[in-house]
N, C-alpha and C positions, 0 to 999 in steps of 0.2 A: 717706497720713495714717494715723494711730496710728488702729487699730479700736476701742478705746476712747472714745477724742478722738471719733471721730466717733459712737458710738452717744450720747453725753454730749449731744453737739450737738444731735441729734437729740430726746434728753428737754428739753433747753431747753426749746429749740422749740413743743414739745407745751405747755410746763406755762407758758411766756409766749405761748401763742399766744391768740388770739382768745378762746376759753370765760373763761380766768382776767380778762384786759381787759375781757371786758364784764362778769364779774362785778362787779368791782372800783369800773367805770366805773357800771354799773348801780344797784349798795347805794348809789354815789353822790346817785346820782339820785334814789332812790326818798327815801332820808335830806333831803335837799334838800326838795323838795317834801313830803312829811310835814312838816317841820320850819319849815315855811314861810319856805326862804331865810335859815334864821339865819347865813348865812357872810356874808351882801351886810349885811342889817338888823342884825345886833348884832356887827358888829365892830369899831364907834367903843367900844359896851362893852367887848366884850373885850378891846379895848387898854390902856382905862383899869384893867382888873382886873387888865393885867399889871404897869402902871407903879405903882399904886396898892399892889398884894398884900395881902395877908390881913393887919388888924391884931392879929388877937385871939388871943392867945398861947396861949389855952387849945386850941383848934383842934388835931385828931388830926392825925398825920406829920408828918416828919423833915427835908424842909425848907422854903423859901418855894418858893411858885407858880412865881412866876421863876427860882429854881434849878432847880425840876423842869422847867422851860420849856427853861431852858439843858442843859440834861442829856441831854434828848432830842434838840434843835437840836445837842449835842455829836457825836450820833451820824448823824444826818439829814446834817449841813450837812456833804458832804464830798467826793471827789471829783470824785463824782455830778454835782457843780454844773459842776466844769472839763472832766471828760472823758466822762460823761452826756450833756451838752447836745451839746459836741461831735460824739460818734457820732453823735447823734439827728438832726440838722441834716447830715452827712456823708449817712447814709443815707437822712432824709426830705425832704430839702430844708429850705426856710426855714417852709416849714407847718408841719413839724413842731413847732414852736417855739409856735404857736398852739395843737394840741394839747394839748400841756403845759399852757398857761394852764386849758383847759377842764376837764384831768384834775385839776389842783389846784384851781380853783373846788368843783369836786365831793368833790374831796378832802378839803375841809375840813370839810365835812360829819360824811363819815366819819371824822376825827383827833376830833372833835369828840364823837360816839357812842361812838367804844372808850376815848376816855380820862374820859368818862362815868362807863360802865361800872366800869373800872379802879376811881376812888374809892368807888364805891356800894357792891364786891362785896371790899374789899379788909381784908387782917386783919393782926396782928401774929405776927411769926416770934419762934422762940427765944430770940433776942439782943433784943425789942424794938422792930423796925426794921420799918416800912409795910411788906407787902406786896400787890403787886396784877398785874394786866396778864390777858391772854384766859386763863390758864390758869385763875384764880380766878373768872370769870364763866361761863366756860363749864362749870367744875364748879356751882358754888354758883347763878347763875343760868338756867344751861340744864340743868342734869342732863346734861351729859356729857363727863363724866370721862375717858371714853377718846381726846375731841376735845381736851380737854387738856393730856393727857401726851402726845398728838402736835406740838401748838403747840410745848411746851416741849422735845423731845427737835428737830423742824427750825428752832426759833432756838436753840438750846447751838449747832448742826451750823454755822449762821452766823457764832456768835459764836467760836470757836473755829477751824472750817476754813474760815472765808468771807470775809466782808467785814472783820470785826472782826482781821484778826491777817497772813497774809499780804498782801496787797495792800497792807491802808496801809502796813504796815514796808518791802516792799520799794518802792513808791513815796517813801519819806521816805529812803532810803539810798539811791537810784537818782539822787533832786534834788541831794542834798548830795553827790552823788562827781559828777555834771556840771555843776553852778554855784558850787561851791564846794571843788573838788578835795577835799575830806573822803575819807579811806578809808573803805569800807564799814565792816570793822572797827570802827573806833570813833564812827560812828554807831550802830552796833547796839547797841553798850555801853552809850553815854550815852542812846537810846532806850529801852532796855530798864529803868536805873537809874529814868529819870523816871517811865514807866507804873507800876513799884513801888513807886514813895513815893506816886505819886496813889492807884493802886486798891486797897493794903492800907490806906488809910484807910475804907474804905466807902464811903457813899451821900455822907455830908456832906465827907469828902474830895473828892469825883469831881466835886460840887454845886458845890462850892467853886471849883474851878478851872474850872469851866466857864462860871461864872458871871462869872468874869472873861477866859476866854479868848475867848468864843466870841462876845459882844458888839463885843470887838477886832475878830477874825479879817475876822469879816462885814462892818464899817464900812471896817478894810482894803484887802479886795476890791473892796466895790462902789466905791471911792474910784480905786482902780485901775482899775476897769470906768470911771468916768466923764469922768478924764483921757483913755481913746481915745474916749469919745463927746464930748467937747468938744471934742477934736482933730476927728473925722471929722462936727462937729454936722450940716452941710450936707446927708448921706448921711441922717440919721437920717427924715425923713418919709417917702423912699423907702424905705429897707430896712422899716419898720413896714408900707407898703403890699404888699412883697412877701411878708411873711411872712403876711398874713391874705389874700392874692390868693392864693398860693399852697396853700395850706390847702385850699381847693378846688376846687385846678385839677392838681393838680400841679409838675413843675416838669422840663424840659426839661434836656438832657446843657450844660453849658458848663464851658471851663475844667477844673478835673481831677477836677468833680461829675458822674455818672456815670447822672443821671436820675431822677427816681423819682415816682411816680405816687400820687393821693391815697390809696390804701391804706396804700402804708408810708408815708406822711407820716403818716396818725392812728397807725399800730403803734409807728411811733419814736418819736413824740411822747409818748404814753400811758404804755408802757413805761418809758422813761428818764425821764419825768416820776414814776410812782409809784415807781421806783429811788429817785430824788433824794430828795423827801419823804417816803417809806415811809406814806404815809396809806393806812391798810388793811391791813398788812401785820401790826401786832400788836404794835409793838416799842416807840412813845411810848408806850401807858398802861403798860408797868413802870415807867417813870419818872415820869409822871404820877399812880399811885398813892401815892409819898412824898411828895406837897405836902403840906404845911399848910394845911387846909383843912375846911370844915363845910359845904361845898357842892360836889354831883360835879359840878352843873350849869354852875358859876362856873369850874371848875376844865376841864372842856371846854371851854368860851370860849378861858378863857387856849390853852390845847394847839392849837384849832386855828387858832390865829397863827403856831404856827412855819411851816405849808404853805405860810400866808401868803409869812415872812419870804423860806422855803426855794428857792419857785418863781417866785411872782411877784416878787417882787425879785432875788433874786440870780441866779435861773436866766436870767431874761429878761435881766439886765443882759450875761452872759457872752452867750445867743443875739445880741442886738442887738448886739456889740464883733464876735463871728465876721459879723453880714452886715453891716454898715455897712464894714468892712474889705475886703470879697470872701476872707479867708481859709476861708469854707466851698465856695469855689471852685477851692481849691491842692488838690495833691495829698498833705497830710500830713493826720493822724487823730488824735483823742483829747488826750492835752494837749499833742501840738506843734502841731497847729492852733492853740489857743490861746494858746500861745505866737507863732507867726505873726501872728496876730490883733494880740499887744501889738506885736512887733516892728513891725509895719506902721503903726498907730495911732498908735505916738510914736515912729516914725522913731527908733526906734533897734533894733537888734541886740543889746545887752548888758540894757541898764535894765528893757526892757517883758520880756522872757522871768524875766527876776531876781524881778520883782513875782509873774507865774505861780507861781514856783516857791517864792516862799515861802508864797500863799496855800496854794497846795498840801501842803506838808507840814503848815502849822498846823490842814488841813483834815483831813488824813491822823492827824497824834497823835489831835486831840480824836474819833474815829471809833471810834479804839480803843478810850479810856475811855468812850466811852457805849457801844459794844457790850462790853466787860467787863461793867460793871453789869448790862447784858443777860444775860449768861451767868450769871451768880453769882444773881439772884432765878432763874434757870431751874433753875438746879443744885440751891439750895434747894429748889424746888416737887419735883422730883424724890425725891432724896435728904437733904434736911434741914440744917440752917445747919450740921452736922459737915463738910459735904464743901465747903465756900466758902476755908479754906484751902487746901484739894489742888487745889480748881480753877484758885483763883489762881496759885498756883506752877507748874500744867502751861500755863494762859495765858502766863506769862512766857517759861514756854519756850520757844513756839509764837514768839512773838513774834520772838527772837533768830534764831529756825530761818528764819522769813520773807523777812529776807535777801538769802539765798543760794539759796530756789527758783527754779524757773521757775511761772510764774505762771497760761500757756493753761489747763491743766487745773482747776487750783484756781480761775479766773476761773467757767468752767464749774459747777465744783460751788458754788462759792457761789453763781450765778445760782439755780441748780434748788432748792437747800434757802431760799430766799430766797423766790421765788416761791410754795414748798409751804407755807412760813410763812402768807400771808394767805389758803389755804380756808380753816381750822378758824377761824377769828379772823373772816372773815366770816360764816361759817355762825352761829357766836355774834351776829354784829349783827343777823342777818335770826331769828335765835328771840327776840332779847330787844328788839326793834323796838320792842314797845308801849311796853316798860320804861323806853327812851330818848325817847319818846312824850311819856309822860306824866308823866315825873318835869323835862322840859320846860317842859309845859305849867304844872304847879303851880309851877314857880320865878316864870315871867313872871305867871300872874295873882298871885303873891303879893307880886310886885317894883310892881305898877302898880295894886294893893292900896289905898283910901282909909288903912288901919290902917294901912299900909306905910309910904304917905307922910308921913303924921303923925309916926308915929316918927321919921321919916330927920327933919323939921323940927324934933321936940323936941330931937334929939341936938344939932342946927346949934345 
């Protein structure tokens, strides 16, 4: 093996190992209990504040709640879902899969806290335009500045040479030259034209289309996910009991599963789980700082429903299609188990991998455009809204070049600058704790207010 490739693996390793999982899993926690459960008790609210959105026009930022919602979900909802869960269930067993449920329960806590944050601490750039996300709290809320330009210099490194730009392009040219005979070539073309009519519009461009793609995509998927659990319903109260049997028992070698013990079933799970959703990680509150809104409280609510949407629904729908199947029992990994999974579930060969593979690229583009955005408030925070065109057109580049790499290594580095993203973006939630505390606390007594009430019935 390449002595690089391995020394790379080796800082993986390190930086998703255990310290970062319990951090992650712990601000969980700690946010949770503080906060007394607002992911379980207010999130019949926070749905209605998604469907509902802000009416009041005078309201600072750039777009609706639910576009900021979708924007982030643009970025969140994507591979992660098909070939995430995948590994995680490969390597952890079907526990694994329970796992996940627990790291997003917690999770949402935390999506909930930094996109908070995001609106409370957030200002306007040059051009006019929200900005916000851990670089702005950790400056302006924590006093530190230097935990800042680190956030912002390991997610550009994401958005740029990571998840944002190689992976999805050659994932989207990879699907359409095996399902669709497409030459590479001119996918890359016709990928490349579409990223640049969406992300040289900005924020309301990017909002725009994701607000109508990424609602599709998802209803799509899980629509697909539920034709093979109709097909395999019979399977489904068993595969649910082994996946929480398993969890903490392990899970024994069968078929071309290769064993694994409750250790890596909570690592897989956890891991691949906060991959898929990013809660914690630092990358929903840039998005979340352009809503439209006069409440950071309300505007947390809505944010942490994508963790929701991200994991408990769609993640568990792909886990529950790989074990009601036994395709986390074959010897294939990552989206051809997945594919196996459909091939198996509806008996067919051609149709169920076809479904795969389209959610997959529309998973893949919309990935793009929300880590673009990413990149471009980060470019800004750095160097200032001059350099947001140059950014853009070396994104574009990036994009095309994607292609045609090989993929091991840059898989690698985007893990490690991915992971290095959510210290400083935690370390900010655990200084400004109280802040999330208590500007909580006054929304709910002021919501459940007799003065409160009254009003809300004069308005009726």
């Amino acid at each position: 093996m390449n002595p690089l490739y391995n020394f790379l693996q080796t800082i993986d390793n390190l930086v998703w190992g255990p310290p970062l999982l319990l951090l992650l899993v712990g601000t969980g926690l700690y946010l949770t209990i503080r906060l007394g459960f607002i992911q379980i008790r207010y999130l019949p609210l926070a749905l209605g504040h998604l469907f509902k959105g802000n009416k009041d026009s005078k309201a600072d930022g750039d777009v609706s709640s639910f576009a900021a919602l979708c924007t982030a979900l643009s970025a969140t909802i994507g591979t992660g879902n098909i070939v995430g869960v995948a590994t995680a269930i490969k390597l952890g067993g079907p526990g694994a899969l329970f796992w996940m449920w627990l790291a997003a329960l917690f999770g949402m806590a935390t999506k909930y806290a930094e996109c908070l944050l995001a609106v409370k601490y957030r200002e306007t750039d040059a051009n006019g335009q929200m900005i916000g996300g851990p670089m702005y709290y950790l400056e302006k809320g924590a006093g530190q500045k230097w935990l800042a330009k680190l956030f912002a210099i390991f997610a550009l490194g994401v958005a740029c040479f990571g998840i944002g730009t190689f992976p999805q392009a050659n994932a989207i040219v990879d699907a359409a030259a095996l399902s669709f005979s497409i030459p590479r070539e001119i996918t890359v073309v016709i990928l490349t034209i579409l990223v640049a009519t969406v992300t040289l519009g900005g924020v309301k461009s990017i909002s725009s289309v994701a607000s109508k793609v990424v609602p599709f995509m998802a209803i799509f998927y899980v629509v697909a996910c539920s034709l093979v659990l109709i097909a395999q319903y019979s399977a489904i109260p068993e595969a649910i009991q082994l996946v929480i049997s398993s969890a903490f028992t392990g899970h024994a070698a069968s078929g071309g599963f290769v064993g694994a013990g409750i250790m890596l079933a909570i690592q897989s799970g956890i891991a691949r789980g906060v991959f898929s959703n990013e809660s914690g990680l630092g990358s929903a509150p840039m998005a979340a700082a352009a809503a439209k809104t006069d409440s950071c409280v309300e505007q947390g609510l809505v944010s942490m429903t994508g963790t929701f949407f991200d994991t408990i629904i769609i993640c568990t729908m792909t886990g529950l299609t790989l074990v009601v199947t036994g395709a986390w029992q074959s010897d294939f990994a990552g989206a051809a188990m997945t594919s196996h999974a459909f091939a198996t579930g509806l008996d067919s060969s051609h149709f169920g991998p076809m479904l795969v593979t389209i959610g997959l690229m529309f998973f893949a583009f919309t990935t793009i455009l929300g880590w673009n955005y990413y990149g471009e408030r980060c470019i800004t925070y750095l160097f200032g809204v001059k350099a947001i065109l140059p950014y853009k057109i070396f994104f574009l580049m990036l994009i095309a070049m994607g292609a045609f790499m090989k993929l091991d290594m840059i898989w690698l580095i985007a893990d490690i600058v991915n992971g290095l993203m959510a210290v400083p973006n935690l370390i900010g939630l655990i200084l400004l704790r109280e802040v999330i505390i208590t500007e909580t606390r006054q929304y709910f007594e002021q919501l459940t207010s007799p003065s409160s009430a009254s009003l809300k019935e004069s308005a009726v």
